[in-house]
C-alpha positions in Angstrom: 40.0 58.4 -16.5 39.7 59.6 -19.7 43.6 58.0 -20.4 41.9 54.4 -20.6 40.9 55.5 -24.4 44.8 55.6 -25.2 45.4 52.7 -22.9 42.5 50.3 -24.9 44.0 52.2 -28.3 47.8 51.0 -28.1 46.4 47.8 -26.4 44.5 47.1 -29.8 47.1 48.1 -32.1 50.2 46.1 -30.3 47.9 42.9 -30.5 46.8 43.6 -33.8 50.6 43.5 -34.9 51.4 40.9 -32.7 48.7 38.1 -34.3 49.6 39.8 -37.8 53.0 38.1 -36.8 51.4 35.0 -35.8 49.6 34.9 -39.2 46.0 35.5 -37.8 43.7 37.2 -39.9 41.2 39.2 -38.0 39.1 42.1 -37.3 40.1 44.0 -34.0 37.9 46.2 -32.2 37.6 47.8 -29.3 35.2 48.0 -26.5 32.0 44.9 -25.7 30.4 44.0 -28.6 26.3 42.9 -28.5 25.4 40.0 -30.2 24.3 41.7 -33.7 27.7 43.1 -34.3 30.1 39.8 -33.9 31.5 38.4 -36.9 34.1 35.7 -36.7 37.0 35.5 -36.7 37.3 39.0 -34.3 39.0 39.8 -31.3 37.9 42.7 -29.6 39.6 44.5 -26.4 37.6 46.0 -23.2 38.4 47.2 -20.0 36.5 46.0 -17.2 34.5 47.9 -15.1 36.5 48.6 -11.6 37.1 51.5 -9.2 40.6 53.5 -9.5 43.2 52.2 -8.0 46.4 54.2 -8.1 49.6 52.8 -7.7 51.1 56.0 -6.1 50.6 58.1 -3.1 48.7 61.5 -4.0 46.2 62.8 -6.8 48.9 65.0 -9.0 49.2 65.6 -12.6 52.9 65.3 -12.9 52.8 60.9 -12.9 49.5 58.8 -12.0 49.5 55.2 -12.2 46.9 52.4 -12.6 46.0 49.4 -12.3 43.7 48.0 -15.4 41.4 44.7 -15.6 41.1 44.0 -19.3 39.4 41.5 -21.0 40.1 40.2 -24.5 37.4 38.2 -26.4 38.4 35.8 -29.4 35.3 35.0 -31.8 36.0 31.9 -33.8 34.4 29.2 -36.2 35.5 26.3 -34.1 36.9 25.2 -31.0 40.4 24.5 -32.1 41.0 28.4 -33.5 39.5 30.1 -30.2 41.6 27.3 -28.4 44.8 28.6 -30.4 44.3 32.3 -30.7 43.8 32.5 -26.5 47.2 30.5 -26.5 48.9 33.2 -27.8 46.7 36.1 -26.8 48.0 35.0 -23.1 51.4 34.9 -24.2 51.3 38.4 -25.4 49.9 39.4 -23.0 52.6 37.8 -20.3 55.6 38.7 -22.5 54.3 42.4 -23.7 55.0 45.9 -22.6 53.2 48.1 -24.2 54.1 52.0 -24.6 50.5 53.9 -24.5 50.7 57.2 -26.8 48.3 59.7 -27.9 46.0 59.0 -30.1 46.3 60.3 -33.2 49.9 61.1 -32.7 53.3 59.8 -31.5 53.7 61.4 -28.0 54.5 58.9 -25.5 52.5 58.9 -22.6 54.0 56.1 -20.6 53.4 51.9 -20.8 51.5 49.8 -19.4 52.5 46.0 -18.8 51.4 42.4 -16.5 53.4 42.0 -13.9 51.8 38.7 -12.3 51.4 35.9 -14.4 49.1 34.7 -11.9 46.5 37.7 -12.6 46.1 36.1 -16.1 43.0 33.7 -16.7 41.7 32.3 -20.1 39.2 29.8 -21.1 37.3 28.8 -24.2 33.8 29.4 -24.4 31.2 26.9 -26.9 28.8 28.3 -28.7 25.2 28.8 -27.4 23.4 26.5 -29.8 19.9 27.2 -28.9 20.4 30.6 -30.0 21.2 30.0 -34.3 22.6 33.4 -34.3 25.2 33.0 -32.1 27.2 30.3 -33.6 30.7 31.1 -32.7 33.1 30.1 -30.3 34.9 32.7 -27.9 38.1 32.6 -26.3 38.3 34.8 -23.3 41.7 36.3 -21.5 41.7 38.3 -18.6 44.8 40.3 -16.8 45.3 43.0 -14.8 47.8 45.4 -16.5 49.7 48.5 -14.3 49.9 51.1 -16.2 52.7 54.1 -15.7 52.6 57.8 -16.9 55.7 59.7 -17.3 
């Protein structure tokens, strides 16, 4: 379990290059983030709460596999820029493999990727207005990544 911090790590940082690429300027972080702590324009990446679910027969420490729901939240100023920055948050994530290593150094662990389109859901949420504090607009994508150990 305690892989999922270098799975969320080398999630963040291949998205952060990606939409550095795409010319989007924001602040990644990692993890759910309360309401006093958003500023726009963010993106942060969490892992969803689920049980383990292990791709292979048999508990050993030679190669475990997973299966992953993440959710990645966009925090915009308006409706057109969560709209835009979803767009291509699903099509990194549909097109991206991503090799999960270490933190803190370069030893590859193994990659995680999507491998059914169909398991990836977006939408843009408004702002809740009554609440002045909150006035942002979030994009939200959801997939379910499998993720390989050598």
């Amino acid at each position: 379990m305690a892989r999922k911090f270098h799975e969320r790590r080398a999630l963040r940082t291949a998205l952060a290059s990606f939409l550095s690429g795409r010319n989007w300027n924001v602040t990644m972080e990692e993890g759910f983030k309360s309401e006093d702590t958003v500023t726009v324009p963010m993106v942060s990446v969490y892992f969803l709460p689920n049980s383990i679910s292990e791709l292979e027969l048999g508990r050993g420490d030679a190669k475990r596999n997973f299966v992953r729901r993440v959710q990645i939240d966009c925090y915009m100023e308006d409706e057109n820029r969560a709209d835009a920055i979803t767009y291509d948050i699903a099509d990194f994530v549909d097109e991206s493999t991503i090799t999960v290593t270490a933190v803190g150094t370069s030893t590859e662990l193994g990659y995680m990727f999507v491998p059914d389109t169909g398991s990836i859901s977006f939408e843009t949420v408004p702002p809740a207005f009554n609440e002045p504090k909150v006035n942002r607009w979030r994009g939200v994508v959801k997939a379910t990544y499998e993720v390989f150990y050598d």
